[in-house]
C-alpha positions as semicolon CSV with decimal commas, in nm:
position;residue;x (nm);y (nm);z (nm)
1;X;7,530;1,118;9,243
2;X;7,756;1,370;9,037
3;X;7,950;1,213;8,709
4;X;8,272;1,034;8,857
5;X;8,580;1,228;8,695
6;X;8,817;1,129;8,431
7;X;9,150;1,057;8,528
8;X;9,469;1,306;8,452
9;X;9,625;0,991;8,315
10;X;9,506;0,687;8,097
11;X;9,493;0,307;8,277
12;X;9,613;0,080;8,049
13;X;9,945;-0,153;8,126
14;X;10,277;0,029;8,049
15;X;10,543;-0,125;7,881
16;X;10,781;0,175;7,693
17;X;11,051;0,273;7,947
18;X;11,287;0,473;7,666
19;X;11,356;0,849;7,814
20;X;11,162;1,098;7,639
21;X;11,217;1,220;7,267
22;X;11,276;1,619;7,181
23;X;10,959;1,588;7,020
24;X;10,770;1,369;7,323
25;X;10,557;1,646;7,490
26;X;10,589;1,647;7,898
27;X;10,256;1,465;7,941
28;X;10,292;1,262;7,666
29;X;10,621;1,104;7,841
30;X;10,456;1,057;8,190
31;X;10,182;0,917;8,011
32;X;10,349;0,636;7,901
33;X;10,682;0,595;8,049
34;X;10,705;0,233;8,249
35;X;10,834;0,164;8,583
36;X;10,746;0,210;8,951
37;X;10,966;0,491;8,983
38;X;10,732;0,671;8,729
39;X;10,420;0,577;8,923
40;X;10,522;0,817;9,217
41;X;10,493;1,132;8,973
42;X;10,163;1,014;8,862
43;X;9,983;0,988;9,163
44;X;10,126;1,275;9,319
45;X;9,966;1,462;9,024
46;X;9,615;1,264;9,046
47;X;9,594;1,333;9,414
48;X;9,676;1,706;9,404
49;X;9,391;1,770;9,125
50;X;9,175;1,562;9,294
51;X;9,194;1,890;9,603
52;X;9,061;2,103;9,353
53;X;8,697;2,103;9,410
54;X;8,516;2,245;9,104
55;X;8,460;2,007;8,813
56;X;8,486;2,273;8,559
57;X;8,841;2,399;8,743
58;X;8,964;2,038;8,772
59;X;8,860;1,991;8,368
60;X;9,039;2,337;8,292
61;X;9,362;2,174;8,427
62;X;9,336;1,788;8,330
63;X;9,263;1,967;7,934
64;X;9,552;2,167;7,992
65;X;9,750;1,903;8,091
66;X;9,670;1,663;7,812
67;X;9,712;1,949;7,542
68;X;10,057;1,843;7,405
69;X;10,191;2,165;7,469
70;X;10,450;2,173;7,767
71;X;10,403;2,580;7,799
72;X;9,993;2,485;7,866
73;X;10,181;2,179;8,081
74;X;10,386;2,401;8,259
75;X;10,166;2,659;8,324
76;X;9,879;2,450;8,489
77;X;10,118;2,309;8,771
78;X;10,202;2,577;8,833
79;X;9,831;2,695;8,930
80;X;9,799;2,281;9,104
81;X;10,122;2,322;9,267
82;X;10,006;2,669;9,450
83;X;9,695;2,508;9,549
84;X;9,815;2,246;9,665
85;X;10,098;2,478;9,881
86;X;9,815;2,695;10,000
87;X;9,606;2,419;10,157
88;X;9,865;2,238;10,346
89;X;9,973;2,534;10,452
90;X;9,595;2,594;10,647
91;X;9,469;2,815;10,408
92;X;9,106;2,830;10,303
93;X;9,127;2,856;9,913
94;X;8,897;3,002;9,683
95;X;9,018;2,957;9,303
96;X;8,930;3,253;9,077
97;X;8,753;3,440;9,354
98;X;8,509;3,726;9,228
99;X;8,652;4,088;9,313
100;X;8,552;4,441;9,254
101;X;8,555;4,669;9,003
102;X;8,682;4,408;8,728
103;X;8,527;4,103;8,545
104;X;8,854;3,952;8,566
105;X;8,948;3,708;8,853
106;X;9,282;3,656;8,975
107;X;9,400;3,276;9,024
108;X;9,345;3,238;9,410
109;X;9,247;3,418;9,739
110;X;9,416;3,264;10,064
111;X;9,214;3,313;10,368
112;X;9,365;3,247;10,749
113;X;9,204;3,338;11,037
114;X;9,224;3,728;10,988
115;X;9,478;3,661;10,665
116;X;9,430;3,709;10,360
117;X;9,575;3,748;10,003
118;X;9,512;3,733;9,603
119;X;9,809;3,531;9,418
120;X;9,807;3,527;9,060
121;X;10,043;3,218;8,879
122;X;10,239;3,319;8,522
123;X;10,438;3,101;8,357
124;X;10,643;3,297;8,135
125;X;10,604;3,122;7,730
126;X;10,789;3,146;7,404
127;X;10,651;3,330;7,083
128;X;10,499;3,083;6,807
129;X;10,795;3,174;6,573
130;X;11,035;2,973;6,874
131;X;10,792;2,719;6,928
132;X;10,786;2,636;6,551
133;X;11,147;2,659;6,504
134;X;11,191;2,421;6,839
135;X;10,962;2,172;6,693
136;X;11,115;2,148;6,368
137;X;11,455;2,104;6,563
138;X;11,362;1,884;6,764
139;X;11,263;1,586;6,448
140;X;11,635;1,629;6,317
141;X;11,744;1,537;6,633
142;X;11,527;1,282;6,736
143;X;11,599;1,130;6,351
144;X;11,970;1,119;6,442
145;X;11,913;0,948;6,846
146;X;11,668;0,688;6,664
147;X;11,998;0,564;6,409
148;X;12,095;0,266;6,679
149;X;12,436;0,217;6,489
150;X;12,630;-0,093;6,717
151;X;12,958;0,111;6,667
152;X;12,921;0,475;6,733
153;X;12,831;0,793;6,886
154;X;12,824;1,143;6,763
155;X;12,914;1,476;6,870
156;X;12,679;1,742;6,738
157;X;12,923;2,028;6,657
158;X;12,690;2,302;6,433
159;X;12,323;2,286;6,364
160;X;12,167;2,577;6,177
161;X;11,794;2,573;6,122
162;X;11,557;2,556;5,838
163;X;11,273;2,659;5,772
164;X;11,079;2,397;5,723
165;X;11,104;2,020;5,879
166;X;11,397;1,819;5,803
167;X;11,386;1,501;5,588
168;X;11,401;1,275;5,798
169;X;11,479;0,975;5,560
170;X;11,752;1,151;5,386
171;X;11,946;1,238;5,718
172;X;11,922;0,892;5,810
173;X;11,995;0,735;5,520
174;X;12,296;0,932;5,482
175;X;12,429;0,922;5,874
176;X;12,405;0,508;5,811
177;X;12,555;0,513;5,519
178;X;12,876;0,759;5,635
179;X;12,882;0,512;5,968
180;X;12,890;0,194;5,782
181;X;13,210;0,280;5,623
182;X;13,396;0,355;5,893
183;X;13,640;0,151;6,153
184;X;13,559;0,160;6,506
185;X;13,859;0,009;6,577
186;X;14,066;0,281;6,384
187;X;14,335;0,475;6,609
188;X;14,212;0,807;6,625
189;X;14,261;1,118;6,832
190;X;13,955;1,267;6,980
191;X;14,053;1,613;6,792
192;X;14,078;1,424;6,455
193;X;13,774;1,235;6,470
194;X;13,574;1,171;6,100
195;X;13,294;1,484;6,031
196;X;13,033;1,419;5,823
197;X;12,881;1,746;5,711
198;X;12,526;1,766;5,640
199;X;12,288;1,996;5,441
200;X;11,972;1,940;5,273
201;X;11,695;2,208;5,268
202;X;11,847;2,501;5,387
203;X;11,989;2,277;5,708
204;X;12,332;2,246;5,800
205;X;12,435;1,984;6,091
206;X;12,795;1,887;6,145
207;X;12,843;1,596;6,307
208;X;13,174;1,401;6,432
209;X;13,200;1,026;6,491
210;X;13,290;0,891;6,827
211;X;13,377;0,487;6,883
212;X;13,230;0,311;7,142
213;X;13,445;0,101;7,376
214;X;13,432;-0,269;7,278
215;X;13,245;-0,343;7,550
216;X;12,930;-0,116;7,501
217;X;12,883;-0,188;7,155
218;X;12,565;-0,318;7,043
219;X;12,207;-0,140;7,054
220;X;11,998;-0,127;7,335
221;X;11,629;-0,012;7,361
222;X;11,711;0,308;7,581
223;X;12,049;0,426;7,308
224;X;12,040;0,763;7,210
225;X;12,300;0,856;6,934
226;X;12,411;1,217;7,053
227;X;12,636;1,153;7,271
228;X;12,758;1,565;7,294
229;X;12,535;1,823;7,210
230;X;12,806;2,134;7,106
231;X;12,631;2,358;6,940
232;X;12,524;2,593;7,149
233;X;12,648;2,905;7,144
234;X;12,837;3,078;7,389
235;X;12,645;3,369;7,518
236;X;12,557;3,658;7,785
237;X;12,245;3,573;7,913
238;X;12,013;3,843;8,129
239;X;11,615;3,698;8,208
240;X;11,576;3,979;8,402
241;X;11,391;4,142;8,085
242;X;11,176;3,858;8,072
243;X;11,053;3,813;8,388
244;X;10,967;4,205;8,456
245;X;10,787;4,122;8,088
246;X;10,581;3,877;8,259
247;X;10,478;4,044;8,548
248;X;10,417;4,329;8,322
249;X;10,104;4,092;8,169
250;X;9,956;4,123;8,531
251;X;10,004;4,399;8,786
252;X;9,740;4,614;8,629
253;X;9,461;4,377;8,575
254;X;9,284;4,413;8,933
255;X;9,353;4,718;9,064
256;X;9,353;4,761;9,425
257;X;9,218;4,451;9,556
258;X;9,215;4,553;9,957
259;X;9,514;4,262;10,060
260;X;9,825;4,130;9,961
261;X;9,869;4,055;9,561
262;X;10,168;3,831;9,515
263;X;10,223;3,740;9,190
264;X;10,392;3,396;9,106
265;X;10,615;3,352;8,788
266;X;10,711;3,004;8,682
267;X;11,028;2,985;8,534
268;X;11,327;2,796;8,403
269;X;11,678;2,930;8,403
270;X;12,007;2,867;8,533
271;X;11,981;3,134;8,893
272;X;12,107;2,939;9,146
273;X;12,273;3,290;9,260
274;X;11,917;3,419;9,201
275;X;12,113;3,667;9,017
276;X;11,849;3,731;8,698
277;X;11,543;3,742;8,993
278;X;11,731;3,986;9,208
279;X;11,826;4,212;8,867
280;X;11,480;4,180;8,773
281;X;11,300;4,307;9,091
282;X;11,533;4,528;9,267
283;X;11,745;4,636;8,948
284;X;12,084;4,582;8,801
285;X;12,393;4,598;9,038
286;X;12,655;4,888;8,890
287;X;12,934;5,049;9,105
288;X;12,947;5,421;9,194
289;X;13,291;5,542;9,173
290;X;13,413;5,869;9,404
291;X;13,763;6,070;9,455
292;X;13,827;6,052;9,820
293;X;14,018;6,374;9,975
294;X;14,343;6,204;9,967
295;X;14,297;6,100;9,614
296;X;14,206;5,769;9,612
297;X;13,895;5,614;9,474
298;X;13,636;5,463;9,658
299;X;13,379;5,223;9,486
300;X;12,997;5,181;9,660
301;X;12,788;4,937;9,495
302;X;12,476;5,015;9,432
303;X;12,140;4,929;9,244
304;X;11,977;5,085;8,935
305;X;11,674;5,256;8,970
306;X;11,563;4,969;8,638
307;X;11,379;4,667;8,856
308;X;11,042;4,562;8,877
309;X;10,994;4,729;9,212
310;X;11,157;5,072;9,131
311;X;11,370;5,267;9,349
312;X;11,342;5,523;9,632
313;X;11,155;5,701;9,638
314;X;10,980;5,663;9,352
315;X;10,881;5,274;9,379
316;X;10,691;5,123;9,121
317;X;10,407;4,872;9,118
318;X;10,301;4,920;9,475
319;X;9,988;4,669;9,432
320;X;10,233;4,398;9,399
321;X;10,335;4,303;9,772
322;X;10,529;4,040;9,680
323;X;10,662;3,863;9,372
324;X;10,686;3,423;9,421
325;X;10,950;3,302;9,179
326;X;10,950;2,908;9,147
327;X;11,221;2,781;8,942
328;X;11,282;2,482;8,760
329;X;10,920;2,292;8,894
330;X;10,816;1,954;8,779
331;X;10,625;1,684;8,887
332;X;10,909;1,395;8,899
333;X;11,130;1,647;9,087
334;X;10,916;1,899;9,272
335;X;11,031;1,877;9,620
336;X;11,363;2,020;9,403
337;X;11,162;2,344;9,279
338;X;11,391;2,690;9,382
339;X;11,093;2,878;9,587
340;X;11,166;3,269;9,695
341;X;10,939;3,476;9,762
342;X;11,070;3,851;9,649
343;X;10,846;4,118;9,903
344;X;10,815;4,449;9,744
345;X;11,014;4,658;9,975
346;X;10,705;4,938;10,018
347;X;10,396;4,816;9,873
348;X;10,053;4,910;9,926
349;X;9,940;4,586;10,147
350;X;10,211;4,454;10,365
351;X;10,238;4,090;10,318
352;X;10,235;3,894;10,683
353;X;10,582;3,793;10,768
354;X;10,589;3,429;10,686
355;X;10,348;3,323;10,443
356;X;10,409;2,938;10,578
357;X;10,511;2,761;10,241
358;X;10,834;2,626;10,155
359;X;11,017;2,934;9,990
360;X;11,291;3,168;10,090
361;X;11,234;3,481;10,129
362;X;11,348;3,785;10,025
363;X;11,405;4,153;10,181
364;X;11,608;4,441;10,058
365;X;11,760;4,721;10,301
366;X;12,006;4,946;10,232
367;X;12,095;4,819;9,852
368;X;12,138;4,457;10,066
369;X;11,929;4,153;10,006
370;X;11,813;4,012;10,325
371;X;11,749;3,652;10,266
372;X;11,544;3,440;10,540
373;X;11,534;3,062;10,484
374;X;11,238;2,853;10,398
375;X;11,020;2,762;10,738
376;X;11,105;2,397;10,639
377;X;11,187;2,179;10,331
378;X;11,028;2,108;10,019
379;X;10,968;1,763;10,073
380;X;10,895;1,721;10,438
381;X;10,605;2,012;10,385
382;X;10,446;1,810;10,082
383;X;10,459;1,466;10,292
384;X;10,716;1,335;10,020
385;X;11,022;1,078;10,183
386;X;11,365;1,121;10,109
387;X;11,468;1,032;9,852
388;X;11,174;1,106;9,592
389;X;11,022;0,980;9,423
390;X;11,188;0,654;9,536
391;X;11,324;0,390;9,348
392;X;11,562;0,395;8,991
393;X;11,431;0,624;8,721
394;X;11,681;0,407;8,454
395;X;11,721;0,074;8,607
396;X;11,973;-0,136;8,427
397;X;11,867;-0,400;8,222
């Protein structure tokens, strides 16, 4: 009899139901946040890897998962998640199938009766520099949601980074010490509330204090100080460079591989237009302006020639049949996850016309995106009830 596996999670008897800290990793928060509701997520997640027949694939994943590091996190349900799609959906699954002409293996080959494809899952990452400046960010603000002072709240107007951790003492001995002087019950405007200025090794946070009713004052386990987080920066923001980036990592690694090659990219952004994904395979939207004989001027919108899948006639990255975006996936939401399936509109291997998992899909003709709606939803394909998981994430006390 083989060695029994080790459990994604630990089994010991949860008691901490506080929401998760900036600096609580993803696993480290389902690992030990309380409640039934939480339970749902959990085994959902056991039973998936427990599909994945390999023991050295299902340790890959489980050490993956329990690395502290939500990219690694991210990134290996991602990989669980398209397993898990591909076998409801009928599919016999081989994970990191042996092809020719390479040494390297791409994540999955589907087979179907006479189907079959290759998918390869990316999760797009951030470069250590971000990850160390998010990290250091994120124990100034947990320092400041810990202060539990009964009478106030603060808005977080400016926060400039250092370069090295915070001191976390100093902030909070200083926050305290600003709040204990002044009156909650003081008639101020919101626009002229007290700011308290801070800056102590090359960090700058600006702060203003906001009252709490009568009625809510007090501390309670699950309080988090920041009430307004304001300073963020207004900004354009374009992830069509990053995604093509991404799929740039893999559309040359196997070749020609004799089927289908969809590639899936984890990612998450705002795109509920799909407006970055549709930039970023089938190019920018501009405007091509004429003089009509009478004089007017006529405006045809059209598509650069600067997407992931080129332009006629000159289309790029024909390998790729298909690019699968999933947005925004995680395991207490997943039946939420924004699936759509981009087809490349002339590839080498013609993807079948419904690959029979719960994505959108998406066609262009003529400069138009042709959209065809998911087969059937998230949560009735995964065997998930409505609402789910079920229950109160933040019951009240």
């Amino acid at each position: 009899m083989g060695n029994q596996r080790r459990p994604l999670f630990d089994d010991f008897e949860r008691t901490n139901s506080r929401p998760s800290t900036h600096g609580e990793s993803t696993f480290e928060f389902m690992n030990r946040i309380a409640g039934d509701y939480w339970e749902h997520p959990r085994a959902l997640m056991e039973e998936w890897l427990s599909h994945v027949p390999s023991e050295e694939e299902y340790n890959d994943l489980r050490q993956r998962f329990r690395s502290r590091d939500d990219e690694q996190f991210r990134s290996a349900f991602l990989e669980l998640y398209l397993h898990e799609s591909l076998l409801r959906a009928g599919y016999a699954v081989t994970i990191h199938p042996d092809v020719q002409s390479t040494s390297r293996r791409p994540d999955f080959l589907a087979q179907r009766d006479d189907l079959r494809f290759f998918i390869e899952a990316i999760a797009p990452g951030s470069n250590p520099a971000s990850k160390a400046a998010a990290k250091r960010r994120s124990v100034l603000l947990d320092t400041v949601n810990r202060l539990g002072d009964p009478n106030f709240m603060l808005i977080l107007d400016e926060l400039k980074d250092g370069t090295s951790p915070p001191s976390s003492a100093r902030l909070r001995h200083d926050l305290q010490r600003w709040l204990g002087n002044l009156d909650p019950d003081a008639p101020w405007a919101p626009d002229a509330a007290p700011i308290r200025r801070w800056e102590h090794g090359g960090w700058t946070a600006t702060f203003r204090a906001l009252p709490k009713k009568r009625k809510a004052r007090g501390t309670k386990p699950n309080d988090r100080t920041i009430a307004v987080y304001g300073n963020a920066q207004v900004e354009f923001i374009d992830d069509a460079p990053p995604i093509k980036k991404a799929l740039a990592t893999k559309h040359h690694e196997y070749g020609d591989l004799g089927a289908p090659f969809i590639i899936a990219v984890g990612t998450y952004i705002q795109d509920r237009d799909r407006w970055h994904s549709s930039n970023a395979m089938y190019g920018h939207i501009s405007w091509q302006m004429s003089e009509m004989p009478d004089g007017s001027i006529a405006a045809r919108q059209t598509r650069q020639p600067d997407g992931y899948f080129g332009a006629p006639p000159e289309w790029a990255n024909r390998n790729v049949s298909g690019v699968l975006v999933i947005n925004q996936l995680m395991p207490y939401f997943v039946q939420q996850a924004e699936a759509t399936l981009w087809r490349h509109p002339n590839p080498v291997h013609e993807l079948p016309d419904a690959i029979e998992i719960p994505c959108d899909t998406i066609n262009l003709a003529n400069s138009t995106l042709v959209e065809i709606p998911a087969p059937m939803r998230a949560d009735q394909f995964l065997g998930l009830p409505d609402p789910w998981p079920p229950g109160e994430a933040w019951p009240d006390d």
